[in-house]
N, C-alpha and C positions, 0 to 999 in steps of 0.2 A: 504494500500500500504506500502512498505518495501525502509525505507530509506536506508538503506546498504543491497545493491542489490549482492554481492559477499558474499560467504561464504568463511572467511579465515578462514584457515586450517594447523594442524599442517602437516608437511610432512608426510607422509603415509607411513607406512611399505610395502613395495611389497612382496606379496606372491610368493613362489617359492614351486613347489613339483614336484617330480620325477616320475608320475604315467603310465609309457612305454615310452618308447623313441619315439618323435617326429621323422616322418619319413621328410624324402625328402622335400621341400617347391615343389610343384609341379601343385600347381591349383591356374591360373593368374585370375580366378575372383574374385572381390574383397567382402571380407563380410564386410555388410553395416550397419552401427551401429549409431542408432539416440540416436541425443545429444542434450541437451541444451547449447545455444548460447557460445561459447569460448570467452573472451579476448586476446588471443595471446601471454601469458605469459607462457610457456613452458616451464618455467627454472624448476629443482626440487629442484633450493633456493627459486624460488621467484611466481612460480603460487599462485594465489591467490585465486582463485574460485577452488571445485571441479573439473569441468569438465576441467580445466585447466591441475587440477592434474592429471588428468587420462592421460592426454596424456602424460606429463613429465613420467608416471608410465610405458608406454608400450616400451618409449626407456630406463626406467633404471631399474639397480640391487640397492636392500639395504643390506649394512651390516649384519642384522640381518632380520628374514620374521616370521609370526606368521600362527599360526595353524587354524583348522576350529574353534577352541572355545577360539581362540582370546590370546594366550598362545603365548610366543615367545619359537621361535625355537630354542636350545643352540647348535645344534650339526649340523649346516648347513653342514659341508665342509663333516664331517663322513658321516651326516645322520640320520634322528630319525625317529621310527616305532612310529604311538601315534594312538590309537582307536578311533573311529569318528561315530554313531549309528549303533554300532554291524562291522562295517570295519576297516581294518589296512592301513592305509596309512603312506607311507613314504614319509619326506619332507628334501629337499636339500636347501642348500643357500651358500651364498660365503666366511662363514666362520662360526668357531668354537667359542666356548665364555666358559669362565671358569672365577668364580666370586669366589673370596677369600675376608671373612672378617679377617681383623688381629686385632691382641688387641688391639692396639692404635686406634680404631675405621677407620679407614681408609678400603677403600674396593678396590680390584685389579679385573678389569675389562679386562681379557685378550683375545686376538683373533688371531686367526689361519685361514688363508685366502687360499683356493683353488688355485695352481698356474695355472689352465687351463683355467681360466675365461679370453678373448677378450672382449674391446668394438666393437663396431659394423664396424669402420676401421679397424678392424683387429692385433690394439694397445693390448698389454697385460693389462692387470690389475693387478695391484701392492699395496701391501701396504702405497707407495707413494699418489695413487691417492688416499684413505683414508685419511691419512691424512691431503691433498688437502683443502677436503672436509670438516674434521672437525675446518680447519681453515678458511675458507671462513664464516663458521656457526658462530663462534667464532668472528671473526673480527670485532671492536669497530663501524664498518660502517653500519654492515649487520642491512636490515630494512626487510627482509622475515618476513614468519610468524614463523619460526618453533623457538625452545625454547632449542638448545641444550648448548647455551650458558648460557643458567639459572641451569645448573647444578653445585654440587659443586665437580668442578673438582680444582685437586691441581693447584692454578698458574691462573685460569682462571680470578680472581679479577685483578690481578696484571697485565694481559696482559691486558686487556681493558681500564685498567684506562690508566689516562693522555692525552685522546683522544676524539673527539666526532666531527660531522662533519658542516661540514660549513653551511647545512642548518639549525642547531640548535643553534648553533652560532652567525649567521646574525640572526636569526628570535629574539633568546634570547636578544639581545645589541640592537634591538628595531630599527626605522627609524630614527631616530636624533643621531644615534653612530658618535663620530668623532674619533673613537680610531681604526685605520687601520694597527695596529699591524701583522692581521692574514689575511687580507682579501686588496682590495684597495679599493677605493671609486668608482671605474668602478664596481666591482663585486657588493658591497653593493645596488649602483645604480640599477643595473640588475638583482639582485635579487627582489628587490620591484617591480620593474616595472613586472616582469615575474611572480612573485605571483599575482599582480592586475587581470593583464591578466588571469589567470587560475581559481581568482576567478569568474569573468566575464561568465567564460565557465563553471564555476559548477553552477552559477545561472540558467542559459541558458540550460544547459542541464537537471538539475532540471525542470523548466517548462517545457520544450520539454515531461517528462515523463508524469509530470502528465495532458497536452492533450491528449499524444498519448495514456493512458491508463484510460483516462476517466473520471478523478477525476473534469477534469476543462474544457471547453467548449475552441474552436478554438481560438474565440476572446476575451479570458478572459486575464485580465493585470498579469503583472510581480506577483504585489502585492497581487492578488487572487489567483494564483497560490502557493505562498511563503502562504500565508492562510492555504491551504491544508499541506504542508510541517510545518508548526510549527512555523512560524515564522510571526509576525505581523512588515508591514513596510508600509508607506504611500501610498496612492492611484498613484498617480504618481511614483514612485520608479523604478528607472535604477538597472540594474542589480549588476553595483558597488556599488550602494546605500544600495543592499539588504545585498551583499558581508562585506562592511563597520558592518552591524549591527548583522552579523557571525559570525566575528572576534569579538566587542566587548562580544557577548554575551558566546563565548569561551576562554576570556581573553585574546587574541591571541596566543592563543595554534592551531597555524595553522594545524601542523599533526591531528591531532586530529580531528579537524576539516573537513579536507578533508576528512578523515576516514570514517567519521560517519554520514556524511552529503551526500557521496556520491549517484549519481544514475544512476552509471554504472561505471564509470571512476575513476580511481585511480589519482593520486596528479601528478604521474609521466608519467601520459597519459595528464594529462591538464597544467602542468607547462612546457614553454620551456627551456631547457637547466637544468633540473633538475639532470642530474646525473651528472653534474660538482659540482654540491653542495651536494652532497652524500659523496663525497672525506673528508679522514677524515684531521682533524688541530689538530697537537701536540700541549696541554693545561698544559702539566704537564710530569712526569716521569711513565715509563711504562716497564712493564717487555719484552723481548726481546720473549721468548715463552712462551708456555704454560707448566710447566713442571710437570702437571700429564698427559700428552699425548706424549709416549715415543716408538719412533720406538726399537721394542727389538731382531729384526732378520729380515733377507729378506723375508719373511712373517708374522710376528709377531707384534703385537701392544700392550702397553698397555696404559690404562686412569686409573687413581688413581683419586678414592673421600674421600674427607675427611671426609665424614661421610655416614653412610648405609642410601638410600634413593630406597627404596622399587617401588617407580615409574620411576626409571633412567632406566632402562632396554629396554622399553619403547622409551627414547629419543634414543638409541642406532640406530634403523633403519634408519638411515639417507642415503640417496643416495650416492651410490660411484660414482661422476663422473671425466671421464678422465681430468687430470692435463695439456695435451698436448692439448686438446681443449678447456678446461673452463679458464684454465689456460696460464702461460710459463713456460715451461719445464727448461729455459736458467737461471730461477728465483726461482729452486727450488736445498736445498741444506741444507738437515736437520742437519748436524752437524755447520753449520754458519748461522744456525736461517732464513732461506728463506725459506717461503711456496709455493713458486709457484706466488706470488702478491706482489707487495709492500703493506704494512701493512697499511692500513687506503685508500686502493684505489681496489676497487672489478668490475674496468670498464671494466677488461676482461672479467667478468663476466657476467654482464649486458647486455655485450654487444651480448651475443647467447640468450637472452633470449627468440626469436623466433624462435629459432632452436637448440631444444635439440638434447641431443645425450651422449649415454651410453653404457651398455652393458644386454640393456633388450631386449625381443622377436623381437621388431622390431626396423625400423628404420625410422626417420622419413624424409620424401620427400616432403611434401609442405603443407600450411593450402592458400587455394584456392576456392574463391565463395562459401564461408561455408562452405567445407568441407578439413577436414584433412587426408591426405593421407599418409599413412606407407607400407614399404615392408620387408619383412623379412630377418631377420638377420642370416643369415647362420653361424655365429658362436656362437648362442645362448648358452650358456653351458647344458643349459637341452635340447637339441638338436632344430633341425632350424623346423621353424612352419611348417607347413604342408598346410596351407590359404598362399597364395605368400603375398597379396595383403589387405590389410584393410581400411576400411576409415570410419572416424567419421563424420557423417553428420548431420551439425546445421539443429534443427526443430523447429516447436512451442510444446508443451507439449499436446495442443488439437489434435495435427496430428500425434504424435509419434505410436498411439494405430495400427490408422488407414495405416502408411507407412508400415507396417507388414502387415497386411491384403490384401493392392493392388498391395504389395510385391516390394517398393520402399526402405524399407529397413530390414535387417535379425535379427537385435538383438534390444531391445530397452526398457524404462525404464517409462512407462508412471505413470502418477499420477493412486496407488491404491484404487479404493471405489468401493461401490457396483454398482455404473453403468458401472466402467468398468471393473468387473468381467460380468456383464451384457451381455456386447457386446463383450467381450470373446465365452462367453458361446456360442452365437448367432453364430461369423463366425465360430466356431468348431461343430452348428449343436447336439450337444451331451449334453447341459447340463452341460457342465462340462470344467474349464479354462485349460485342457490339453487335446490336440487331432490335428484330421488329418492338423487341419489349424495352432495356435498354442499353445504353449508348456510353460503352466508359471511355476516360480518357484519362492517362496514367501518367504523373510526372515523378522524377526523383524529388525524394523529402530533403529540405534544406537543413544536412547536417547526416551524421552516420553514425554506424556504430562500433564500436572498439572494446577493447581490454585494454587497462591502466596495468602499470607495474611502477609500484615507487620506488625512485632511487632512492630513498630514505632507508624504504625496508627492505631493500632486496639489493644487496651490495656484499662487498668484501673490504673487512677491516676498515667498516665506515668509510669508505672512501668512494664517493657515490659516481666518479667520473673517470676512474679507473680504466684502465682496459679488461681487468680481471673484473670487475665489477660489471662492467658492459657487457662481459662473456657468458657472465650466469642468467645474465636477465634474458640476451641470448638463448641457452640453452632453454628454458621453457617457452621462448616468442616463437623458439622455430617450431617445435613441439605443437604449441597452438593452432598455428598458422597450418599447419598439417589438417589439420578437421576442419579447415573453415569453409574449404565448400559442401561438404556431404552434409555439413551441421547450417547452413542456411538454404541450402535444397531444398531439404527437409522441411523446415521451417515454413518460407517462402514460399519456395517454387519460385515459378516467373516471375514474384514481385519483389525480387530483391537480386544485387547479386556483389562476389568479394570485391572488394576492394586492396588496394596497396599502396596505397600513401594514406599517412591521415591527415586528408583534407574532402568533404564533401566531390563525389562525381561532379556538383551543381558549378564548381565553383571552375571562374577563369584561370586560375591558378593551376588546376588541377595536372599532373601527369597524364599525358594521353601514350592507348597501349602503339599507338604507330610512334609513340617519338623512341630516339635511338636509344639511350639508354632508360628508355622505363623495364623495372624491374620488379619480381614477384616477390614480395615482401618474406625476408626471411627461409629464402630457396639458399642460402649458399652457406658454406661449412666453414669453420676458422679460419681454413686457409685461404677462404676466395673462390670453392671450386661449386659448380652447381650442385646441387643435393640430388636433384631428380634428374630421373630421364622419359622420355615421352612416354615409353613400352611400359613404366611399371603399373601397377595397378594399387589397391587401394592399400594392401597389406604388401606390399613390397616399399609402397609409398613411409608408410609408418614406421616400419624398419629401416629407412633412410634416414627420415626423422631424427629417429633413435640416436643412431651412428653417429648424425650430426650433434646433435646434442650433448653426447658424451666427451663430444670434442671439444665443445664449448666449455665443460663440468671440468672437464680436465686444463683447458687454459685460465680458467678461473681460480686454481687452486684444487680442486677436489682432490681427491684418491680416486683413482678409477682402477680396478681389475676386473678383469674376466666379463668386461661389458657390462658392470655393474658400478654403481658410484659407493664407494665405502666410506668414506668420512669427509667430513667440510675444512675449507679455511677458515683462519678466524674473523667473524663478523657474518660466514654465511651460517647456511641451517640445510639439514635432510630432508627438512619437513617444512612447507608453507601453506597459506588457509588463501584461499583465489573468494571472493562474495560478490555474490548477484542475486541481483534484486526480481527472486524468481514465484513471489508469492507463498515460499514454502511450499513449491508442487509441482518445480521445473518447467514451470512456464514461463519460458525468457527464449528470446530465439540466439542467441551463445550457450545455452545451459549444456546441449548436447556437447557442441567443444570440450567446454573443462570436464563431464564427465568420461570422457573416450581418452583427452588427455590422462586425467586422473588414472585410469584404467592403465594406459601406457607408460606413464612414466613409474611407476610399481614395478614395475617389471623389468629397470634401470636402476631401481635401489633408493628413488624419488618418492618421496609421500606427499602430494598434493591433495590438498584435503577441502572439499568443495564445500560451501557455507553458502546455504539457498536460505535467502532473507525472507520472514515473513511479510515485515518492516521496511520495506526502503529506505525508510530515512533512517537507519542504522547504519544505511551504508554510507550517507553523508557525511552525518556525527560520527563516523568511524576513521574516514578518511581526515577531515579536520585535525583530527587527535595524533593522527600518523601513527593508526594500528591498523590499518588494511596492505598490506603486501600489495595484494592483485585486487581484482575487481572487471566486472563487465558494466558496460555506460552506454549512452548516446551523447553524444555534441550535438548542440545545434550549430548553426552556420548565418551567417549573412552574405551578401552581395559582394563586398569586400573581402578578402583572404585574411587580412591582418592579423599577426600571429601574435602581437606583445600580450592577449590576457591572459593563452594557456599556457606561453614557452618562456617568454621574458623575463629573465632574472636578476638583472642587473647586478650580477655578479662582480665586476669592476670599478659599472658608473657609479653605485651606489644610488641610485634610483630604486625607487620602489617596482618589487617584482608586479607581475602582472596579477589581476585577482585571483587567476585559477593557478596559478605557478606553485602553487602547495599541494596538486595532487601530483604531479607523477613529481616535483622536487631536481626538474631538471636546472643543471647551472652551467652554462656554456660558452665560454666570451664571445666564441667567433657567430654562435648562434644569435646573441644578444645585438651581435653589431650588423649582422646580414636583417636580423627582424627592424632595427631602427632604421638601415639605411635605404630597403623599400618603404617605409613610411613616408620618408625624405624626398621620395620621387616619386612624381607623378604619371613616368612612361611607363606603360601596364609590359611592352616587351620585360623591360629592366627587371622591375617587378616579379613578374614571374620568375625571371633566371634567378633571382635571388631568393624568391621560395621554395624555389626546386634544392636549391643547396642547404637551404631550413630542413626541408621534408628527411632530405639525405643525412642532414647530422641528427634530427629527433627518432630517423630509424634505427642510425648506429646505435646511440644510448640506449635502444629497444627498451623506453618507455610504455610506447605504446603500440599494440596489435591492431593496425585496423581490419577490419570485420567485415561489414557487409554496408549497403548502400540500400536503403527498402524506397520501393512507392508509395505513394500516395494517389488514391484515387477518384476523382469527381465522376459519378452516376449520372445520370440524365434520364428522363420519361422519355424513349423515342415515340410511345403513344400522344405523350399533353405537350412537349417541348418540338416548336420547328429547329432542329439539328441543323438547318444551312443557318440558322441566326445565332448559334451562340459562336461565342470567341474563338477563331481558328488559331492552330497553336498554341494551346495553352501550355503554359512553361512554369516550372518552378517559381516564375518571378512574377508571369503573368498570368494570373488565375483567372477563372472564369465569370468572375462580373468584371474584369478588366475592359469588356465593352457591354456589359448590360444593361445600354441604354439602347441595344439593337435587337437583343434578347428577345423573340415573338412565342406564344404559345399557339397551338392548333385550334 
């Protein structure tokens, strides 16, 4: 089970293309699109989950919108033609971008904005409501997901300091503060009492999950429930009780906490009166704007960074939303430093956040008995949809396949494997997942999946960069790597396949198998020599393995005789624990792997000892702690390749490692300086070469195993849906309302 049940999300670039002018909006039945469950967060500052986003997506425009191969568009407002397998498509959006580096290292980010673009009241859209927008993102309070404030824009340090908000504040100056400088001792009071209370409710709704999903029987206690979740507390244990031993074990890093403990509900769904403590407190001196974000004409903008960062382009699609709705218009007034908000207060904001509204396809009209309702926006700039009417309708994931089939709903997203290419096949009668019933179209998922091996815990004589070190982890990647197609076959079938570099298939970056030196991850033996040969088969394949591995056991220090490994060096072990997050019942599609491995390396003198989690989030909290050896995962992936959050160690510069740099514990100079100096440049050739030489050195360290690559799949009604109007080529980047203002039903 999954303790952080939302997937936060950077904002999403919304695609925009020009592919014939949508006619008329003219057919009031509505197409019906199964979703997974909504939280009600609809803002396009603050949805938290995917499917949240997707609604905030269909009422709004972004600044900038990316191609079918995941490429931002620079010439929205003109227009760009760009090739797509053997087609030309042209793509529109609501502005132009022209990117200058100058000596001084600084870079000019400039934009040219459509004057015909309406929000959906019939409001113009202006450079203003940009602005807006990138000040709201910007603001010392904003707690979204998105990250455009981590850019280095001119002024952007300067505007956020001196400020931080009263929840961090009161939380930081602890329960015994008598210094009411900033705050009174009624609020300090209400604050505690309102966090008890919410923790109270994150206990509560924690158990609540894991009955309602199985993990813990009807009448099981607080305490056995908190069992399953990760936390050991007294047989008797009140919920506050459990809450109390949260906080200590989080240091009272309460955000945090809510965060990551969560099981369904956000901080600001369980605290009452939480967005009065959102409000920011002047702590210090602070700049008045931001002064690389510079209105340069009545439709013109620019943002100056003080240094060329190769993934900013990227943050740039940020949603334009209207300033007279998100905002006050009475409070906006760029030459006297007003954005639209007083500066440390975004409750205008907060306060739509179940009822967006923009200037994208549609509009929204109500979210009601699970289902969200939109009608179309007749001032659409790529002209008004052609569907009146749409509705997103909450499912279970088990019923999605099936609400297309009995024809309860027209579009939908079910989990892809081989049983439900299965039952594809079946109501289409043909064999085959496209026909008269319906219509799949299957892209690579943005991200993959892998086995971690920590250098922390899987080394020789502590010494994580070794060669001997390198060669043990070695010795079990090749091992691995031996089961990884019969064990995603399996799995899968057609909707997945191995991979050998860990970076997403999705990505530009990627290894292709025609380039000259790509290579089969973990085929070659100490010396360099291929492991396999064409002729072998699957047990001649394993015994190759074997052989190989042994070679590795022994350059790492082992004892090897008689084809067996007899004793370790010091710092290694005989015996290691691999954990995946396999529900306690080997449902995981790597499980088969480590058990065949496990099987195999027994029979070398190896004890690998497989740990199938009930728990998921054991495996996080396990890793954190640097007590998981191995481990099976997924990455996700973006548009960009950029490798500083998982590789980055700043081993030298002394720079802070990257966020995720704690799980496999790699520390590497030359890797450290190949990941900064593609950041550094903008030419995606360069780029690439210098990720290929990343990929090459995080295989050597054989941190990590990559795995397999799964689809993803979008269903259709070939009965209720006309098939020539949905989005031709839909891609990983560009999904299938990427033109659902052309989208017709039968």
């Amino acid at each position: 089970m999954k303790k952080i049940l939302a997937v936060v999300l950077a904002l999403a670039l919304f695609v925009t293309v020009f592919a014939g002018c949508a006619g008329k909006a003219n057919n009031s039945k509505p197409l019906v699109v199964g979703y997974s469950n909504f939280s009600s967060k609809f803002s396009p500052f603050f949805a938290e989950t995917a499917y949240d986003q997707d609604v905030a997506t269909m009422t709004t425009v972004s600044l900038l919108t990316i191609d079918r191969q995941g490429a931002v568009v620079e010439l929205g407002k003109t227009g760009e033609t760009r090739a797509y397998n053997g087609t030309d498509y042209k793509y529109y959006g609501p502005a132009d971008l022209k990117i200058t580096t100058n000596d001084d290292g600084t870079v000019y980010y400039d934009f040219e904005l459509r004057d015909d673009i309406k929000f959906s009241d019939g409001e113009k859209l202006t450079v203003d409501d940009v602005i807006f927008s990138m000040y709201v993102l910007s603001d010392p309070t904003y707690d979204g997901s998105a990250t455009f404030f981590a850019l280095p824009i001119k002024g952007m340090e300067e505007y956020r300091a001196g400020m931080d908000t009263m929840f961090n504040l009161i939380a930081a100056a602890g329960r015994d503060n008598t210094d009411f400088t900033n705050w009174t001792q009624e609020d300090q009071t209400a604050f505690w009492t309102a966090i008890d209370a919410a923790g109270v409710k994150l206990v509560d709704e924690i158990v609540a999950y894991c009955k309602d999903n199985g993990y813990n029987a009807a009448e099981d206690s607080i305490s056995a429930c908190m069992a399953n979740w990760g936390f050991e507390v007294p047989a008797d244990a009140t919920a506050a009780d459990v809450f109390k031993v949260m906080v200590e074990q989080y240091e009272g890093d309460y955000a945090t906490l809510f965060s990551k403990e969560s099981a369904g509900s956000a901080l600001s769904d369980l605290m009452d009166g939480y967005d009065k403590y959102t409000k920011g407190i002047k702590t210090g001196d602070s700049a008045a704007n931001i002064a690389g974000i510079e209105k340069t004409g009545e439709n013109t903008l620019r943002v100056t960074l003080t240094e060329v960062d190769a993934t900013a382009i990227y943050q740039f699609g940020i949603p334009i939303a209207p300033l007279h709705y998100y905002g006050d218009k009475a409070k906006f007034d760029y030459n006297n430093n007003s954005f639209g908000f007083d500066k440390g207060d975004l409750s205008t904001v907060r306060a739509k956040t179940t009822q967006p509204m923009g200037a994208g396809p549609y509009k929204f009209v109500k979210f009601e008995n699970g289902v969200v309702s939109f009608e179309a926006n007749k001032d659409y700039f790529l002209g008004a949809p052609k569907t009146t009417n749409v509705q997103f309708k909450e499912m279970n994931d088990q019923d999605k396949l099936n609400g297309v089939i009995t024809g309860s709903v027209d579009i939908t997203d079910p989990s892809y494997s081989q049983d439900t290419a299965k039952a594809i096949k079946e109501a289409n009668g043909n064999d085959n997942v496209v026909g008269d019933k319906i219509t799949t179209n299957t892209v690579d998922n943005l991200g993959y999946g892998y086995l971690g091996i920590s250098a922390k815990a899987v080394n020789v004589n502590g010494e994580i960069g070794s060669e001997a070190s390198k060669n043990l982890r070695k010795a079990f990647a090749t091992v691995f790597a031996n089961f990884r197609d019969v064990t995603v076959d399996s799995y899968y079938g057609d909707a997945a396949e191995v991979i050998n570099y860990p970076i997403s298939n999705t990505s530009w970056a990627a290894p292709q198998k025609t380039d000259a030196d790509y290579a089969i991850a973990f085929s070659k033996d100490v010396d360099g020599k291929d492991i396999y040969t064409s002729d072998m088969d699957a047990d001649a394949r394993t015994a190759a393995a074997l052989k190989a591995a042994l070679g590795f056991f022994q350059a790492a220090g082992y004892t090897v005789a008689d084809g067996k490994v007899t004793a370790a060096p010091k710092g290694a072990k005989m015996e290691y624990e691999v954990w995946i997050p396999a529900d306690g019942s080997g449902d995981h599609p790597s499980f088969m792997m480590l058990s065949d491995a496990s099987d195999a390396l027994k029979t070398i003198g190896i004890n690998l000892i497989v740990k199938d989690l009930a728990n998921s989030a054991d495996l996080w909290t396990g890793i954190e702690a640097d007590q998981v050896p191995m481990w099976c995962a997924a990455w996700g992936a973006t548009p960009d390749p950029d490798m500083y959050q998982i590789y980055y160690s700043g081993v030298e510069s002394g720079k802070d490692a990257g966020g995720s740099n704690y799980m496999y514990d790699i520390a590497d100079a030359k890797l450290d300086k190949l990941i900064m100096d593609a950041r550094a440049n903008m030419d995606q050739s360069y780029r690439k070469t210098m990720y290929k030489e990343c990929l090459d050195i995080i295989v050597d360290w054989a941190v990590e195993v990559p795995v397999y690559q799964r689809q993803n799949a979008i269903v259709f009604s070939t009965e209720r849906v006309n098939i020539d109007t949905v989005t031709p080529d839909i891609t990983t980047y560009y999904n299938w309302y990427a033109e659902i203002q052309n989208i017709e039903l039968k």
